[in-house]
Structure formats: structure tokens, C-alpha cells
C-alpha positions in Angstrom: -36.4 -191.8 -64.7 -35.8 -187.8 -64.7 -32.3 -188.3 -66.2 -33.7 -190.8 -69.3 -35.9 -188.8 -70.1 -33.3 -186.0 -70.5 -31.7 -188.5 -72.4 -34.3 -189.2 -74.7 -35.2 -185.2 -75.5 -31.4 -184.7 -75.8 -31.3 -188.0 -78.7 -34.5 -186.7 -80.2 -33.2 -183.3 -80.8 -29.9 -185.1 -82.4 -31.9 -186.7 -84.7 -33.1 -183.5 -85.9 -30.0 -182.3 -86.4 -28.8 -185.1 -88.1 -31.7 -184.6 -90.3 -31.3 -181.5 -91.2 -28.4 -181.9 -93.9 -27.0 -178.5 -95.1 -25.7 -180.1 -98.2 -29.4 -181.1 -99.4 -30.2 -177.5 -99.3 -27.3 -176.3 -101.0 -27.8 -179.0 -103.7 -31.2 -178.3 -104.2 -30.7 -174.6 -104.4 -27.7 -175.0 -107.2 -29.9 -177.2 -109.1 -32.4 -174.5 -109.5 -29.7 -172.3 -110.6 -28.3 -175.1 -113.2 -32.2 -175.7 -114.6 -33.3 -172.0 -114.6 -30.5 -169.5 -115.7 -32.4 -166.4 -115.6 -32.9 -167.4 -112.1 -29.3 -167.8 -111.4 -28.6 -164.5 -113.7 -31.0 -162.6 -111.3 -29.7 -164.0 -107.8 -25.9 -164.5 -109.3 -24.4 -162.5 -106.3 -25.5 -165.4 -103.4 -25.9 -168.0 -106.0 -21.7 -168.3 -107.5 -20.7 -168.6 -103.9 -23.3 -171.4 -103.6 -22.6 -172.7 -106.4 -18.7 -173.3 -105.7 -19.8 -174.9 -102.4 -21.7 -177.2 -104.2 -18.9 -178.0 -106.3 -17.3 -179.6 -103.3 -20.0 -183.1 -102.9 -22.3 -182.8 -105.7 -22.5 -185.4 -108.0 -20.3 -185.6 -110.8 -23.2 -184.5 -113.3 -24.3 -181.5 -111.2 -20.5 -180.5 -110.9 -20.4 -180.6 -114.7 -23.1 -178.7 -114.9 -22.2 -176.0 -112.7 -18.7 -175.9 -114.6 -20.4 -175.1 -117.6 -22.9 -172.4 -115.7 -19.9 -170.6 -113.9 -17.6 -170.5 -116.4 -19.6 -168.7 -118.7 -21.0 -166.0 -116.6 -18.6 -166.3 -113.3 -14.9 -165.8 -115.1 -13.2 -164.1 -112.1 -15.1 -165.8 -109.4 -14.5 -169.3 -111.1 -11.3 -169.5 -112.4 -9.4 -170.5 -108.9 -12.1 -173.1 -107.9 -11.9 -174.2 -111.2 -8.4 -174.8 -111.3 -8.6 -177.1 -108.3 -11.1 -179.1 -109.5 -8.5 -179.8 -112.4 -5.3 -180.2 -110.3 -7.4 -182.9 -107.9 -6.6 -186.1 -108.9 -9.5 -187.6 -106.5 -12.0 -185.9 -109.2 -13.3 -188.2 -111.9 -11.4 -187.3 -115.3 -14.6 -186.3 -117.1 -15.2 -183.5 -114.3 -11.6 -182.2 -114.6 -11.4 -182.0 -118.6 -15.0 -180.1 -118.2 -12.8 -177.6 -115.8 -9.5 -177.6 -118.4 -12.2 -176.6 -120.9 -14.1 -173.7 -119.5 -10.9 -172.7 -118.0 -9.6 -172.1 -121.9 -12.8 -170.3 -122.1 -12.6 -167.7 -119.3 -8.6 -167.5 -119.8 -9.2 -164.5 -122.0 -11.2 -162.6 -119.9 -9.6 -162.4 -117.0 -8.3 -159.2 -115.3 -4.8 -160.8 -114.7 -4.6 -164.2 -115.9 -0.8 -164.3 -115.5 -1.0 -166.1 -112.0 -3.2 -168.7 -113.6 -0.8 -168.8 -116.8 2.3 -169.6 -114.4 0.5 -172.4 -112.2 -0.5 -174.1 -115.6 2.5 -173.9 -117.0 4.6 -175.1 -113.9 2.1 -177.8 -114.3 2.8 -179.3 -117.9 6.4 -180.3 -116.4 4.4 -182.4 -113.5 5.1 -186.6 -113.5 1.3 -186.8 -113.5 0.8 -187.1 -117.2 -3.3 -186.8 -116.5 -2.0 -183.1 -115.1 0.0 -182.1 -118.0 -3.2 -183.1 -120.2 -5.7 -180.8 -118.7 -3.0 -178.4 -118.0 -1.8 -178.1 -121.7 -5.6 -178.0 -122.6 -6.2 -174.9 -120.1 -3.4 -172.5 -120.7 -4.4 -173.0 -124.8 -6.5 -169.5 -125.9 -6.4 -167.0 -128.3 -3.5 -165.1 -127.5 -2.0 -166.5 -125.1 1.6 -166.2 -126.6 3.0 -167.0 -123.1 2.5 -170.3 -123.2 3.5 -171.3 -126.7 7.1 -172.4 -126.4 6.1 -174.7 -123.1 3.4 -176.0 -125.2 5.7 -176.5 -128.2 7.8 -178.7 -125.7 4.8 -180.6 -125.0 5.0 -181.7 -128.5 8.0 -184.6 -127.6 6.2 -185.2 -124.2 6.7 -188.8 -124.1 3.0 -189.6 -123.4 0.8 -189.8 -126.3 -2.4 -187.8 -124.8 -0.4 -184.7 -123.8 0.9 -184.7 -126.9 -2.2 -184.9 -129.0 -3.6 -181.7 -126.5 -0.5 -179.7 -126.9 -1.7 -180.1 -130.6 -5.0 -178.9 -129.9 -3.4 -176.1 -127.7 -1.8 -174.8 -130.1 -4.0 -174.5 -132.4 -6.4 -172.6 -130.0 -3.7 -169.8 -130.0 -4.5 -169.0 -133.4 -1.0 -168.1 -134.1 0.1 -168.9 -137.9 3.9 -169.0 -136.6 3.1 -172.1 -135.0 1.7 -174.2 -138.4 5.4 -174.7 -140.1 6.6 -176.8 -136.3 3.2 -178.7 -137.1 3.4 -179.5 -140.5 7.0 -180.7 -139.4 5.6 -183.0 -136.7 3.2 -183.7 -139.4 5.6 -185.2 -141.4 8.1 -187.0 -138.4 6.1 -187.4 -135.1 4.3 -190.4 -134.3 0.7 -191.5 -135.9 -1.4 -190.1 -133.0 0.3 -186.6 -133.2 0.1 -186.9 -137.0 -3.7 -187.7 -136.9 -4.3 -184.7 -134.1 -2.7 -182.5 -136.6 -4.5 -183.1 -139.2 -8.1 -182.7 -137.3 -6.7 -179.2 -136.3 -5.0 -177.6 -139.5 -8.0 -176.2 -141.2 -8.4 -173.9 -138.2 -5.3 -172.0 -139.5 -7.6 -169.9 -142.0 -5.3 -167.5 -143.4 -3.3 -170.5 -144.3 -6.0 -172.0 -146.3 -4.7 -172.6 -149.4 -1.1 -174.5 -147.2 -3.7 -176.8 -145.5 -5.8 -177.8 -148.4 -2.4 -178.7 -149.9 -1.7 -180.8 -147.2 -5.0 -182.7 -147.4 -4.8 -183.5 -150.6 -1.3 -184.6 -150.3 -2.6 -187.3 -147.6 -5.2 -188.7 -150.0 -2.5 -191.2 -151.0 -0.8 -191.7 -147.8 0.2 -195.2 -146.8 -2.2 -195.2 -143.3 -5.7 -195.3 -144.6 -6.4 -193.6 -141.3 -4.5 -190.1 -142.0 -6.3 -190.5 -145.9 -9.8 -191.4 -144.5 -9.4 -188.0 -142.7 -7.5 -185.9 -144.8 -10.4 -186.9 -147.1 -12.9 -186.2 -144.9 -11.1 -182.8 -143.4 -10.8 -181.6 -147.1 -14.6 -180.8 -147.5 -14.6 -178.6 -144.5 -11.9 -175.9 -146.2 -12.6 -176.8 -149.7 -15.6 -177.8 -152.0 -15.8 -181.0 -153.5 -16.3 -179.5 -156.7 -13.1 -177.6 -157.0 -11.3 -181.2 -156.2 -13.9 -182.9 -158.3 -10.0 -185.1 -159.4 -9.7 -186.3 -156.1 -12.4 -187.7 -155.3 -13.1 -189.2 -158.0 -9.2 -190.9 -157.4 -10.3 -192.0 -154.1 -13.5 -193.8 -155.4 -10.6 -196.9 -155.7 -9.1 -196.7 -152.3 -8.8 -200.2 -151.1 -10.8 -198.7 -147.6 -14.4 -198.9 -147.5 -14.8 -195.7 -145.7 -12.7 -193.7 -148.2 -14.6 -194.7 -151.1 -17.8 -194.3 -149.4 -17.0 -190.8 -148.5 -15.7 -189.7 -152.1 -19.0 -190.8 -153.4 -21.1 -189.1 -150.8 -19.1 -186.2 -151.7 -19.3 -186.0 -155.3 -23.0 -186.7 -155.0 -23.2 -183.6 -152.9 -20.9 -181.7 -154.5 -19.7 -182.9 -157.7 -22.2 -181.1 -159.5 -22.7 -181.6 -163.9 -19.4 -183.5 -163.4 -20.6 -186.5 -161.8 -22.5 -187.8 -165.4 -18.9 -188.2 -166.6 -17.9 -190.7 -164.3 -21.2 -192.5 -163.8 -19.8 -195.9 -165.3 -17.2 -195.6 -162.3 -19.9 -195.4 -159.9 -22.0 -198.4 -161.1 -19.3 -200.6 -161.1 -19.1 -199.8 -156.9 -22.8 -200.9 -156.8 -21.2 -204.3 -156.4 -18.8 -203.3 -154.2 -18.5 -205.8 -150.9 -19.2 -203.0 -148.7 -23.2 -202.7 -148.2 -22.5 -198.6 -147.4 -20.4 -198.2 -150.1 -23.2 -199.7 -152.9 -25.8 -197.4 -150.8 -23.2 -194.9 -151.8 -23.2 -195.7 -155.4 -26.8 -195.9 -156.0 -27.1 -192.3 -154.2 -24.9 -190.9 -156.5 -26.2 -192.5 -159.7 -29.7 -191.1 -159.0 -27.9 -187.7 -158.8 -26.3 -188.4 -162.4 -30.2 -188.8 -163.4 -32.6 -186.5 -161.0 -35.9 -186.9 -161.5 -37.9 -184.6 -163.6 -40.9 -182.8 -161.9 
């Protein structure tokens, strides 16, 4: 009887122990940090090492989170863990784009970001095509001339996603040399590449008046795609009113999102123009497309505001 009940203090103080889960603690404390950032901004020295513990079992929302948190106040400490997260294929793809992401964030910043540079690098040439993804997206910042040329090679990848990010890579360099390859690929590569190029040329802002060109050169391309953006691309470097022409061209695109989009435009934009075409509108208000008559009817009232 003296030896059970030894037995039974001995399971009893197991149990406790088995209660007592460190990781609830640490989970608990890093969501504080995640909720409350001038908490974790005044207790960031114990709170970044928490923090990167909890990266290794909190859920995959916390761990976003905590991404986002570390990356933008905790470039040095962060970068490393960070990388891991976006080598380990066990990690849900969300959670390692979200670590490709802020790692193009904190690339910039870092005291030596060479090592990092190389390991990315090394990694665009991996047979995981998932790796050369969020590796392509990571090395991609301002400046980083380093890894253009492996990023241009990234361009004929023969999976469609790493090309599409090598496109978006690229771009984050901010390097004009770079726009006369892509206006090449533009013009030869396949549709997916073509379509990622075109969402990323109006970042090249010195080459404003090259790009515009370009968009209004694929308002009468043959994929309705590639002229639905260029269309839609065209109002973010341009006015609407300065290419009053074009719209007004598109208003007979056979694709109902074209010509809905040229006459939300010119009713924005097309200022004391858009009376000189108002017979052209009212014949869309019987178009097939219910948006497209919406459309219409918008921009007639604008041919005919209302007097107050």
C-alpha cells in the first residue's frame, strides 16, 4: 500500500507536468505581441526570440502574422528564420510566400545580405519549382543588381509560376535596363508571361511614355485578356482624357468587360468630350450585357449632369 501510494503522488505530479504545456505560454505571449505592437515595440528584445519560437507550432495564421510583425521591425534577427520557413516544404504555401515577401522587404536593409543573396540564388536552379517561386520572389528588391541575370534566366524556366515571379522580380529591381528583355518576352513568351508583363510595366516610371505606348498598342490585340488589361492598366499611367480616341474605339470590343471599362472610363474621365459621342453610348443601353447598359446609362447622365 506504501509503494501505490508512491505511485499515485508520482502519476499525479506527471499529470501536472503534462499540463503544464510550454507552447501555450509561448503562444499566448506572441499573440499579445501580434495584437498589441507598442507592447511588442517596448519588450522587443525577449519578445523576437519568442516570437521565432513560436514560429515553430503556431498555427498557420499566427505564423503569418508574426511574419508580417518581424519582418518589419526585426530585419537582422528575422531574415534566417525567415528563410527556413520558405525553404520547408512541410510549411503550407500561403505561410512561405508571406516569408518570400517580407524577405524582399528586409533584403535591403540588411547589414550583409550577400549570404542570403547566394542561398536564394543557388535556390532558383532547385527541381522544386515551389522553391524557385518564393526564391525568385525573395532575392527581387530595389537594387539588388546581383541577382538580375539569374532572374533573367528565370524568364525560360519551364514552369509557368516561376516565370510569372521572375517577372515580378524584376520589376522590383527598378532597373530600366531590364524593360527592353521584357517588352521582348512581351512580344514572344507565352500568354502567362505576356499577361505578368503587362500588370508590371507601368512600374517602370521613367519609361512612362514606352509603357503607355505599349498599352495602347494591346487595345487591339487578338487575346481579349492582354486588351481587357492593357485597357484597364492604361488608366493607372495615363488619363482617360488624353486617350479620350481609345476608349471610345474600345466601346465596340466584342468583350463585355472591355466595353464596360471604356465607358466607366470616359464617364470618369472623358470630360466635355463625352457629349460628342453620346449617340454611341445609347446604342450600348441595349447591349446583352446587364453591366455594360449600367455602364451606358452612367455615362449618359454624365453627358447631361443635373443642374443644382
Amino acid at each position: 500500500m506504501h509503494h501505490l501510494g508512491k505511485l499515485s503522488d508520482w502519476l499525479k505530479k506527471m499529470d501536472n507536468v503534462i499540463q503544464f504545456d510550454p507552447r501555450e505560454k509561448i503562444l499566448e505571449k506572441a499573440k499579445r505581441y501580434v495584437d498589441d505592437e507598442e507592447v511588442f515595440l517596448e519588450e522587443m528584445e525577449q519578445a523576437v526570440p519568442l516570437l521565432l519560437k513560436a514560429l515553430q507550432f503556431g498555427n498557420d495564421t499566427l505564423k503569418s502574422e508574426i511574419i508580417f510583425l518581424l519582418g518589419n521591425f526585426a530585419k537582422e534577427e528575422a531574415a534566417w528564420p525567415l528563410y527556413r520557413i520558405l525553404a520547408d516544404s512541410s510549411q503550407e504555401e500561403e505561410i512561405r510566400r508571406d516569408a518570400s515577401i517580407q524577405l524582399s522587404v528586409i533584403g535591403p536593409f540588411l547589414k550583409d545580405p550577400q549570404p542570403l543573396v547566394e542561398r536564394l540564388i543557388q535556390d532558383m536552379e532547385s527541381a522544386d519549382p515551389q522553391l524557385r517561386v518564393h526564391a525568385a520572389f525573395a532575392v527581387g528588391w530595389e537594387g539588388n543588381v546581383r541577382a538580375a541575370i539569374p532572374l533573367i534566366e528565370r524568364l525560360y524556366d519551364g514552369d509557368t509560376r516561376v516565370q510569372q515571379t521572375a517577372v515580378s522580380a524584376l520589376s522590383n529591381l527598378r532597373d530600366d535596363k531590364v524593360i527592353n528583355l521584357l517588352l521582348e518576352r512581351l512580344e514572344h513568351g507565352p500568354l502567362m508571361q505576356k499577361r505578368a508583363i503587362l500588370l508590371n510595366l507601368w512600374r517602370f516610371y521613367s519609361k512612362k511614355e514606352e509603357v503607355v505606348q505599349v498599352y495602347l498598342g494591346h487595345l487591339d490585340h487578338e487575346n481579349a485578356d492582354l486588351r481587357f488589361e492593357a485597357l484597364a492598366l492604361l488608366g493607372i499611367v495615363s488619363s482617360g482624357e488624353k486617350h479620350f480616341e481609345a476608349y471610345r474605339k474600345c466601346l465596340k470590343d466584342p468583350d463585355t468587360r472591355i466595353r464596360g471599362l471604356a465607358l466607366r472610363k470616359l464617364a470618369e474621365e472623358g470630360g466635355s468630350q463625352l457629349k460628342e459621342i453620346k449617340e454611341e453610348i445609347a446604342v450600348l443601353l441595349d447591349d446583352p450585357d446587364m453591366n455594360v447598359k449600367r455602364a451606358a446609362l452612367e455615362a449618359l447622365k454624365k453627358c447631361h449632369p443635373t443642374k443644382k
